[in-house]
C-alpha positions as CSV (number, residue, x, y, z in Angstrom):
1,X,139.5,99.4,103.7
2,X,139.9,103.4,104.1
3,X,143.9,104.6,104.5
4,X,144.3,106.6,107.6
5,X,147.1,108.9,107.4
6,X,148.6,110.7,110.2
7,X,150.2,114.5,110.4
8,X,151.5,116.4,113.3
9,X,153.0,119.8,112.0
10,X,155.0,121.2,115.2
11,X,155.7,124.9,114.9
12,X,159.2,125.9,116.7
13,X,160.1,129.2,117.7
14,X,161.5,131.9,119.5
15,X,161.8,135.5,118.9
16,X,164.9,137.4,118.5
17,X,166.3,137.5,121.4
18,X,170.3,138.8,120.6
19,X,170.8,142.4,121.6
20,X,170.7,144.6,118.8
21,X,174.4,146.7,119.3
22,X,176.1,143.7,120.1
23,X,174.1,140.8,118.1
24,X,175.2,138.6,121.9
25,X,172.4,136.6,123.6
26,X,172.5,138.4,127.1
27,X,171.2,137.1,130.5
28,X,167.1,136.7,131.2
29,X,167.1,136.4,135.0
30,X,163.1,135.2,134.7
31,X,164.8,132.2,132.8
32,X,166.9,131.6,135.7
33,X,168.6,129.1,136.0
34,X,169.4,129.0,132.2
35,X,171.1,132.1,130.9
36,X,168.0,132.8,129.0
37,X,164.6,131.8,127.5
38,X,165.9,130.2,124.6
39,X,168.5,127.4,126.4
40,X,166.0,126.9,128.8
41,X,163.5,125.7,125.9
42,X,166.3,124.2,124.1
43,X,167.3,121.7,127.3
44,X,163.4,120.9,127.5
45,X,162.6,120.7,124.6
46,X,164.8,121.1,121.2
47,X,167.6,118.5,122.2
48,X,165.4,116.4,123.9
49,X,163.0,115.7,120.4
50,X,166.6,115.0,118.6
51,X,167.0,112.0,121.4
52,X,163.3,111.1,122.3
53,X,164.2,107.9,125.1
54,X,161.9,105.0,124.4
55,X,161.6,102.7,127.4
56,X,160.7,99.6,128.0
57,X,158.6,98.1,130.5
58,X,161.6,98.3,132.9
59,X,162.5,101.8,133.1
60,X,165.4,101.1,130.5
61,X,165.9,103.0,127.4
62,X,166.3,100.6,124.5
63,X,166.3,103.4,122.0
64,X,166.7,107.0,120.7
65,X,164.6,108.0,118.1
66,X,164.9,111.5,116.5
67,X,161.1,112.5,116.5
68,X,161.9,115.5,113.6
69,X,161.8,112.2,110.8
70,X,158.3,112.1,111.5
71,X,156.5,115.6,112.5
72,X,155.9,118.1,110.1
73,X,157.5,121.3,111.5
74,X,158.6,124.7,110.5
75,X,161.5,126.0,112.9
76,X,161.8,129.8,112.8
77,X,164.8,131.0,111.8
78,X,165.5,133.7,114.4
79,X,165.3,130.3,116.7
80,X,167.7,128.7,113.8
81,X,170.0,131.2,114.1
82,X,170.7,131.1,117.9
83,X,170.7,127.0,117.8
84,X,173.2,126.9,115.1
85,X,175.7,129.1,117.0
86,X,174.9,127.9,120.5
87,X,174.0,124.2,120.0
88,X,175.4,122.9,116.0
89,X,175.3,119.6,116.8
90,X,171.6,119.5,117.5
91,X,171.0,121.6,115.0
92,X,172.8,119.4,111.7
93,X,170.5,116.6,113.8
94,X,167.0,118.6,112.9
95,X,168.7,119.4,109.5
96,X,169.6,115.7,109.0
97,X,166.1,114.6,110.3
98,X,164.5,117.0,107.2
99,X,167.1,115.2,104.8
100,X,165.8,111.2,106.1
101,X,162.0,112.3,105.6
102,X,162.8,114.0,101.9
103,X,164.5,110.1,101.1
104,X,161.7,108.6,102.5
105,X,158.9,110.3,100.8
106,X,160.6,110.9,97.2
107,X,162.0,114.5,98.3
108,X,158.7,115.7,100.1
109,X,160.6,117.0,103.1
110,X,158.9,117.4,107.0
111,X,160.6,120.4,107.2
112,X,158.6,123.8,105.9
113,X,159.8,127.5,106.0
114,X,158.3,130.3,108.3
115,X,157.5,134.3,107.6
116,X,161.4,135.3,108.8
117,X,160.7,136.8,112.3
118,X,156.8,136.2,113.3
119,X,155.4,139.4,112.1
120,X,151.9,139.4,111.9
121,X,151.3,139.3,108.0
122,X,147.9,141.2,107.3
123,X,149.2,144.2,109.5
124,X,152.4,144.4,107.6
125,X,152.8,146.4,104.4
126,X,152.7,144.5,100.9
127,X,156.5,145.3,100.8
128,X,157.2,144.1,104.2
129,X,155.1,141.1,103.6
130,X,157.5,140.3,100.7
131,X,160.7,140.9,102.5
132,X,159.5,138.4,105.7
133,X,158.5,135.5,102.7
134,X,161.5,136.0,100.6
135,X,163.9,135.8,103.7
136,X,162.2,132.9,105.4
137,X,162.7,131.2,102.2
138,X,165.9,132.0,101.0
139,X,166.9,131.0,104.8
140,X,165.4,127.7,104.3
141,X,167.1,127.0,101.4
142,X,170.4,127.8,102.5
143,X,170.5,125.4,105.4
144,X,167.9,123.0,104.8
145,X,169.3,122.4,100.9
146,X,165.5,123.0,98.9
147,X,162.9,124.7,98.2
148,X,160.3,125.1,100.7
149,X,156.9,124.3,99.3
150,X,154.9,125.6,102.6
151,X,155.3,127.9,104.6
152,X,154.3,128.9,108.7
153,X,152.3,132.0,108.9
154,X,152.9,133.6,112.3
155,X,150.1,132.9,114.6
156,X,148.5,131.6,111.4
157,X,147.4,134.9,110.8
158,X,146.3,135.2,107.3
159,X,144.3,137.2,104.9
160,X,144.1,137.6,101.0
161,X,147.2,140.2,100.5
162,X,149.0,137.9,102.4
163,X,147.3,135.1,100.2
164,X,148.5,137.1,97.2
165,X,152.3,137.4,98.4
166,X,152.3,133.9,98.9
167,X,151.2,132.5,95.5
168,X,153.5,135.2,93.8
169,X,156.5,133.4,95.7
170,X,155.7,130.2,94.7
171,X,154.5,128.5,98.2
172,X,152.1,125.7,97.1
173,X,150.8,125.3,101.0
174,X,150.0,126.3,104.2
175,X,147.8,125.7,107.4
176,X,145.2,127.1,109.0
177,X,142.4,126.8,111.7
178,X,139.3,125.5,110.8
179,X,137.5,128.6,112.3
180,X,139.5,130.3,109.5
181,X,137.4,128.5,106.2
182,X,134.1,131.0,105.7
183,X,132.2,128.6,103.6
184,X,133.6,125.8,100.6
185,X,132.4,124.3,97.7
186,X,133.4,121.2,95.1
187,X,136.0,122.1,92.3
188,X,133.9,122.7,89.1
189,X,130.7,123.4,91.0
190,X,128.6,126.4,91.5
191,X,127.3,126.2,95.0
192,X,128.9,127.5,98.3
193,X,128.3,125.8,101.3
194,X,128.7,127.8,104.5
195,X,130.3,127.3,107.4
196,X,128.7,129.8,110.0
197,X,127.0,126.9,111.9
198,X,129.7,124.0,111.4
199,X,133.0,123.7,110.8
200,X,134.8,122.5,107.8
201,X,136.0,118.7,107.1
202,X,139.5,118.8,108.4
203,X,140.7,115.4,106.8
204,X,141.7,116.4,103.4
205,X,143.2,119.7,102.1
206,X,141.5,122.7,100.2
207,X,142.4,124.7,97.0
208,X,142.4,128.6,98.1
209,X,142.0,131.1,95.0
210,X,143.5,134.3,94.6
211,X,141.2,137.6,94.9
212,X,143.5,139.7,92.7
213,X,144.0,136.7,89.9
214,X,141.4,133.8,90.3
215,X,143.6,131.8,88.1
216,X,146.1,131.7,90.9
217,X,145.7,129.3,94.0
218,X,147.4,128.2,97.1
219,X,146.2,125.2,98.9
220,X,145.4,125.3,102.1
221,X,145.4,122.5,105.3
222,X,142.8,122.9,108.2
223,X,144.0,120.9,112.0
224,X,141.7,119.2,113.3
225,X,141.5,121.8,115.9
226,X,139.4,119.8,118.7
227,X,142.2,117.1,118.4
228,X,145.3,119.9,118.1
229,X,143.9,121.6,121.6
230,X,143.5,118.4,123.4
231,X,147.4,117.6,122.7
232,X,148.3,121.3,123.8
233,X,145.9,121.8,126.6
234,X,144.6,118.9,127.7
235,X,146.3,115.6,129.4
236,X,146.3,113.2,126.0
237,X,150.3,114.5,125.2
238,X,151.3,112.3,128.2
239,X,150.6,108.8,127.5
240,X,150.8,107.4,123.7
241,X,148.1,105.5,124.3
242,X,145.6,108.0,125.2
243,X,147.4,110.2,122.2
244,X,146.4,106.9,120.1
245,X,142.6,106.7,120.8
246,X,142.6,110.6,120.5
247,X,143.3,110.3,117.0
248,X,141.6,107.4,116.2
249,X,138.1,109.2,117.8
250,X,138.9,111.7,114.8
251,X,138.8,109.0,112.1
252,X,135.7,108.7,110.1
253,X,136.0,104.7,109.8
254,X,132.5,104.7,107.9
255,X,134.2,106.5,105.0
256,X,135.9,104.7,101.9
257,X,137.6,107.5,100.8
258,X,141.5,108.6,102.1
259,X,141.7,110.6,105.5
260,X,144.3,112.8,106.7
261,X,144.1,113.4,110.3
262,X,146.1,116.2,111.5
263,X,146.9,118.6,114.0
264,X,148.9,121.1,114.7
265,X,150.6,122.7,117.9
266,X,153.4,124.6,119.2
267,X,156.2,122.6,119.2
268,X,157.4,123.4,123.0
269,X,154.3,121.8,123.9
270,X,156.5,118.9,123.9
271,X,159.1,118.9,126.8
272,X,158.9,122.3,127.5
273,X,155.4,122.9,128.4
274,X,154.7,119.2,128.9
275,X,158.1,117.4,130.3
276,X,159.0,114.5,128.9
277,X,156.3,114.3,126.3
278,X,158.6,113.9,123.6
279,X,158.6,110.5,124.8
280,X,155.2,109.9,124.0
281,X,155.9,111.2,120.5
282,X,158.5,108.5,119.8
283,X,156.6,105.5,121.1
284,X,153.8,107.1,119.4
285,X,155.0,107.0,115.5
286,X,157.5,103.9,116.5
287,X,155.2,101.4,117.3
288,X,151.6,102.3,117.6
289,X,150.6,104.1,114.3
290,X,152.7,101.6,112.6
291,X,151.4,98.8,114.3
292,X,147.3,100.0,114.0
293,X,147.7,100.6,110.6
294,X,147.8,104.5,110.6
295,X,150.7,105.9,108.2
296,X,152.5,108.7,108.7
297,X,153.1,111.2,106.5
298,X,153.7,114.8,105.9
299,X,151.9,117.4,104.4
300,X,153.9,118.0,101.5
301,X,153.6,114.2,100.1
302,X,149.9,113.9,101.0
303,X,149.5,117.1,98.9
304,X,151.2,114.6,95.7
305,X,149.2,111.8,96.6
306,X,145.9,113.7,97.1
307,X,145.5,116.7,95.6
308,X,142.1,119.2,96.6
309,X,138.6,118.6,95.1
310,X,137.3,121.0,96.8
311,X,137.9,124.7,97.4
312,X,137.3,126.9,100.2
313,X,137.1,130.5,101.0
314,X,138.5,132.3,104.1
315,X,137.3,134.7,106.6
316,X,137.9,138.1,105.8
317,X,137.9,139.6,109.3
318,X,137.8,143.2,110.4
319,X,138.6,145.8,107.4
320,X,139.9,142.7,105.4
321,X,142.7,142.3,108.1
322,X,141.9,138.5,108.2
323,X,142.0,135.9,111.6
324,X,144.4,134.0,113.5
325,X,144.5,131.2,115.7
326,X,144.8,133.0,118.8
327,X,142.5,136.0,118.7
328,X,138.7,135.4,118.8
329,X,138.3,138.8,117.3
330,X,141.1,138.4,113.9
331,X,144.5,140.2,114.4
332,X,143.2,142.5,117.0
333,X,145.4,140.8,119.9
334,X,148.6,142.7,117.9
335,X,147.0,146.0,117.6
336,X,144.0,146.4,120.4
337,X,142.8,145.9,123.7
338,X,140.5,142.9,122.3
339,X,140.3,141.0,125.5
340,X,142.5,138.5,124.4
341,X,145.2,137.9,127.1
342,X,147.4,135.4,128.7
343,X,145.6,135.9,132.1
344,X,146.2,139.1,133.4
345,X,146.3,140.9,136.7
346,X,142.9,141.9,138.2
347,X,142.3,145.8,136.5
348,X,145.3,145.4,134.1
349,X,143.9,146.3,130.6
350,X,146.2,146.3,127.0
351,X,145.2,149.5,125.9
352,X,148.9,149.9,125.2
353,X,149.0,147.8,122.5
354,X,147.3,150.5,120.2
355,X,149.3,153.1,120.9
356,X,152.4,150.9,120.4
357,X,151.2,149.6,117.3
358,X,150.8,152.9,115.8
359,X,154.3,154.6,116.8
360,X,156.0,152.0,115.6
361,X,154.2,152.1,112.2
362,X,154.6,155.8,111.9
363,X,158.7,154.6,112.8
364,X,158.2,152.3,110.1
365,X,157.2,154.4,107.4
366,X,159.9,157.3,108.1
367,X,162.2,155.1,108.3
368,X,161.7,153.7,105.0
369,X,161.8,157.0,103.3
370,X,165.6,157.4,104.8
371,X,166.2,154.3,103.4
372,X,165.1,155.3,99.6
373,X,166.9,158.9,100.1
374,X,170.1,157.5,101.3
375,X,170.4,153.9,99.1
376,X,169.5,156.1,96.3
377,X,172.8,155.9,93.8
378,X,174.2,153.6,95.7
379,X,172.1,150.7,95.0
380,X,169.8,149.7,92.1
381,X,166.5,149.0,93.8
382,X,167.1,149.5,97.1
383,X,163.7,147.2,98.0
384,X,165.5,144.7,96.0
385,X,169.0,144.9,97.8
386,X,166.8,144.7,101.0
387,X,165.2,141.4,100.0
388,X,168.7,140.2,99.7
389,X,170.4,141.4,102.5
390,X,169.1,138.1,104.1
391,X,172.6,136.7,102.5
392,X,174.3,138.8,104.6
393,X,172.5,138.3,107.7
394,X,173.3,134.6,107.3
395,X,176.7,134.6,106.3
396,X,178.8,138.6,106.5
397,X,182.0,137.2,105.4
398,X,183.8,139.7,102.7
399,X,183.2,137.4,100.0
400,X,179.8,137.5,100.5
401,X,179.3,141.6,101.3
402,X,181.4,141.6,98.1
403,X,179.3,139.1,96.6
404,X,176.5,141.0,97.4
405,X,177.6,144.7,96.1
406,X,178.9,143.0,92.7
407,X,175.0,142.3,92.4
408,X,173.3,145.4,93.7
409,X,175.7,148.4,93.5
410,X,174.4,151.2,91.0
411,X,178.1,152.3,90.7
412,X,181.4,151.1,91.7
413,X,181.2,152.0,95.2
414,X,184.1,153.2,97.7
415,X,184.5,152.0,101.0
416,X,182.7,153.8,102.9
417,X,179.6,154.2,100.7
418,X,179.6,150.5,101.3
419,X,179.5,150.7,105.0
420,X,176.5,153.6,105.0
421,X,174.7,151.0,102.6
422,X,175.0,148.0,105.2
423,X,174.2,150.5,108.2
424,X,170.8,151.3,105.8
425,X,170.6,147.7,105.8
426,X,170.9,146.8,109.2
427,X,168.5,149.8,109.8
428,X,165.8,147.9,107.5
429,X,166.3,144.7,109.4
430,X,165.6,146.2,112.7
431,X,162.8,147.9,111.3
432,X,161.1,144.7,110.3
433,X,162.3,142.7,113.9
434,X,160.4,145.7,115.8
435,X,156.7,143.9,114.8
436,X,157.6,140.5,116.2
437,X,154.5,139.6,117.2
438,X,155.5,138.6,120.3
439,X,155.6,141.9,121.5
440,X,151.9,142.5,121.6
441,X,150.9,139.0,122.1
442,X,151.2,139.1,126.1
443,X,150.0,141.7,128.9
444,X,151.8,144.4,129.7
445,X,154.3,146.7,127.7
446,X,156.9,146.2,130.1
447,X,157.4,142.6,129.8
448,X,160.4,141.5,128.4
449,X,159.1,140.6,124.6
450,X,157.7,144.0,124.5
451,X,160.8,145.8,125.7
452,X,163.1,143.3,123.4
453,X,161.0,145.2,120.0
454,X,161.5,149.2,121.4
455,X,165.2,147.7,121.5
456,X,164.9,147.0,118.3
457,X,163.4,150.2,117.5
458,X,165.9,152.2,119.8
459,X,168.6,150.7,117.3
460,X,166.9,151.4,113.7
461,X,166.7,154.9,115.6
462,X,170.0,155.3,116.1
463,X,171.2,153.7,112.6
464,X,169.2,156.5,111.1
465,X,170.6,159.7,112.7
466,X,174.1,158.2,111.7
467,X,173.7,157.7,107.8
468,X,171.0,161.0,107.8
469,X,171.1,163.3,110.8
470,X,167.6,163.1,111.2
471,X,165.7,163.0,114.2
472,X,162.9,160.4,114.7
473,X,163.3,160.2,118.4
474,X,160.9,162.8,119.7
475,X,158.1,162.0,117.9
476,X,158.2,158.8,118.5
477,X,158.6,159.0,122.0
478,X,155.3,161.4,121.8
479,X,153.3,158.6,120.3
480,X,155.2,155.9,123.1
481,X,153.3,158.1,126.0
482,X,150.6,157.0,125.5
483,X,151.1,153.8,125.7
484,X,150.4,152.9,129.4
485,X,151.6,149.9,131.5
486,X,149.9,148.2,134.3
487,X,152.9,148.4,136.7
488,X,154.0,151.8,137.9
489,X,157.5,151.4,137.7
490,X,157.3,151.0,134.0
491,X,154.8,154.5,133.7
492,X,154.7,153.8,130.0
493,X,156.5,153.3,126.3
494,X,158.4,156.3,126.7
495,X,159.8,155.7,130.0
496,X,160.4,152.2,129.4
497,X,162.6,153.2,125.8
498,X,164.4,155.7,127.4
499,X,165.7,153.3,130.4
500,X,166.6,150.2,127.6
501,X,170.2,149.7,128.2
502,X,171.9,150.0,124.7
């Protein structure tokens, strides 16, 4: 008889939302009548997964069940960070949900890291890539008590430097779209197999080597992506049943060999942008995969039970910039007017996006050399320091600044060396938060994701003239002309930075 296993990663998230002089979540009126985006998503969605109702027949509730024991998930930390200081009690609930699943499967957890703050990793620098993999791992560890051994790229968006960064950090796994595989072949074996008119085998996971060293690998998970878009877009999320038969359509039952079937979806999909689907979840993995012989799992321990035969290669895309799940054309939705929208006006266009994309790399990179004029004699490596200032960002207690200058310091610094250092710091972190992807994903510049990233890079801005004097203002603004929006009360980038309140 062939064993059917069962995986639903859920990927949670929201971007930084805090203002960046103040580090205070402030009011979203188009969240009304929450104070903002993110409690309006937790009260759908977050709390409501910890307490999933299960009701009888009735109408009663005869249990709660805590549906993180048996998703996998990766919950972003800039989401982490608001949840533990607005809502603890929910969040040592998701935390204690990761710590059942790692009993239950030998200490393969449900719970994998993300890329820090949703960048999109093949338009990123190498060094940038590093910072967003070390932080999103060092943050798992902190609170989630182990190593990660996957990890969430944003939007999935993937391509072989980002490959590379991966492997060298030591992430065994991670998942993509099917559309994503270029072609695949047995381990040992010579022959490719392509994939231009098919799509690859979802039910079993895939060895990915390294371009730069093809001794090194990373394995790689495809969603059934017919299944994952029928939970997110169609009707099946609101009755178990139908959620039932969807996956058991999926399941090859002519085949003697092991089958994963997985999907994998944003994990607002259920409560938030499906209400009360999280009830579907719990009845779900409580009693009908259980009782029709489907097991659940998560990818970590079907990775130890079954590892890859086969390998597979991935897309390149567009000047080796890779693909994504939610741009036909690669990355282009985060630098381009592609087409790719989320159902714009009549005449609006994102020819913006361009524009945007390159001011803030040109931000980016001069930025980057204040931060190597001024950290030098201060600190050691100042790349290094920057990759640790995550310790910092999660805990800024004086034990652990001092913890943190004992380890990095070039020299015994004086007091107020130490504050230009953490001002460099905080400089670098905005730096990175200004290419949340969010900020390109949607239509128009002046939307409120958008205008939350030129915050971001109002305040690395600002950080820089105060440790260097310099001005990278007016050339940025320059480049932010040209960045048009579709509403006239916006104009453009410019006139939208230079109205952000502050």
């Amino acid at each position: 008889m062939t064993d059917f296993y069962f995986c639903l990663h859920c990927h949670f998230y929201q971007p930084p939302r805090e203002n960046p002089w103040t580090n205070e979540y402030e009011k979203e009126l188009s969240a009304y009548p929450f104070d903002n985006w993110n409690e309006r998503i937790y009260q759908d969605c977050y709390k409501q997964n910890t307490e999933a109702k299960i009701i009888d027949n009735t109408g009663k509730v005869v249990k709660l069940l805590n549906n993180f024991e048996y998703i996998n998930f990766d919950f972003g930390p800039t989401l982490c960070e608001w949840m533990r200081k607005k809502h603890p009690d929910t969040f040592q609930k998701i935390l204690e949900a990761d710590k059942l699943s790692c009993e239950k499967f030998n200490g393969k957890g449900n719970a994998i890291a993300q890329v820090y703050n949703h960048i999109i990793m093949p338009l990123a620098t190498d060094r940038d890539k590093i910072t967003q993999v070390k932080w999103g791992k060092k943050y798992f560890k902190h609170f989630f008590k182990r190593e990660t051994e996957g990890m969430w790229l944003s939007e999935t968006a993937v391509n072989y430097r980002t490959i590379d960064v991966l492997i060298d950090e030591g992430i065994k796994f991670i998942i993509l779209d099917p559309m994503q595989a270029e072609r695949f072949r047995k381990l040992g074996e010579s022959e490719w197999k392509d994939l231009s008119n098919t799509t690859i085998n979802t039910k079993m996971p895939y060895r990915c080597y390294s371009k730069k060293n093809p001794k090194k690998y990373i394995d790689v998970f495809f969603y059934d992506s017919f299944l994952s878009k029928n939970i997110a877009f169609g009707s099946v999320a609101y009755s178990s049943e139908n959620f039932f038969e969807a996956i058991k359509a999926t399941s090859n039952i002519n085949s003697d060999i092991p089958q994963l079937i997985n999907a994998a979806v944003d994990g607002e999909t259920f409560g938030h942008h499906k209400p009360n689907t999280e009830r579907t979840l719990a009845h779900l993995f409580l009693e009908l995969l259980p009782q029709r012989n489907y097991k659940v799992i998560n990818y970590s321990k079907y990775l130890e039970l079954f590892p890859p035969t086969y390998e597979v290669e991935l897309k390149s895309g567009t000047n080796d910039e890779g693909t994504s799940w939610s741009c036909a054309h690669g990355v282009e939705r985060w630098k381009s007017d592609c087409g790719c929208n989320t159902g714009r006006m009549f005449g609006w266009n994102q020819k913006w996006r361009a524009p945007l994309r390159e001011a803030l790399n040109s931000l980016r990179d001069k930025l980057s050399i204040v931060f190597e004029f001024e950290g030098k004699g201060l600190l050691k490596d100042v790349w290094e320091a920057r990759n640790d200032y995550i310790h910092i960002m999660i805990d800024n207690s004086p034990e652990s600044i001092n913890e943190f200058f004992s380890k990095h310091q070039c020299k015994q610094l004086k007091e107020d060396e130490i504050q230009k250092c953490l001002l460099l710091l905080e400089m670098e972190k905005c730096s990175l938060f200004m290419f949340t992807s969010c900020g390109w994903f949607f239509d128009d510049i002046g939307g409120l994701e958008a205008r939350k990233i030129l915050e971001f890079s109002k305040r690395a801005i600002e950080l820089a003239e105060r440790v260097s004097n310099i001005d990278l203002k007016t050339e940025f603004l320059e480049k932010l002309e040209s960045a048009k929006s579709n509403l006239p009360e916006f104009q453009n980038g410019k006139e939208i930075f230079l109205n952000l309140r502050d």
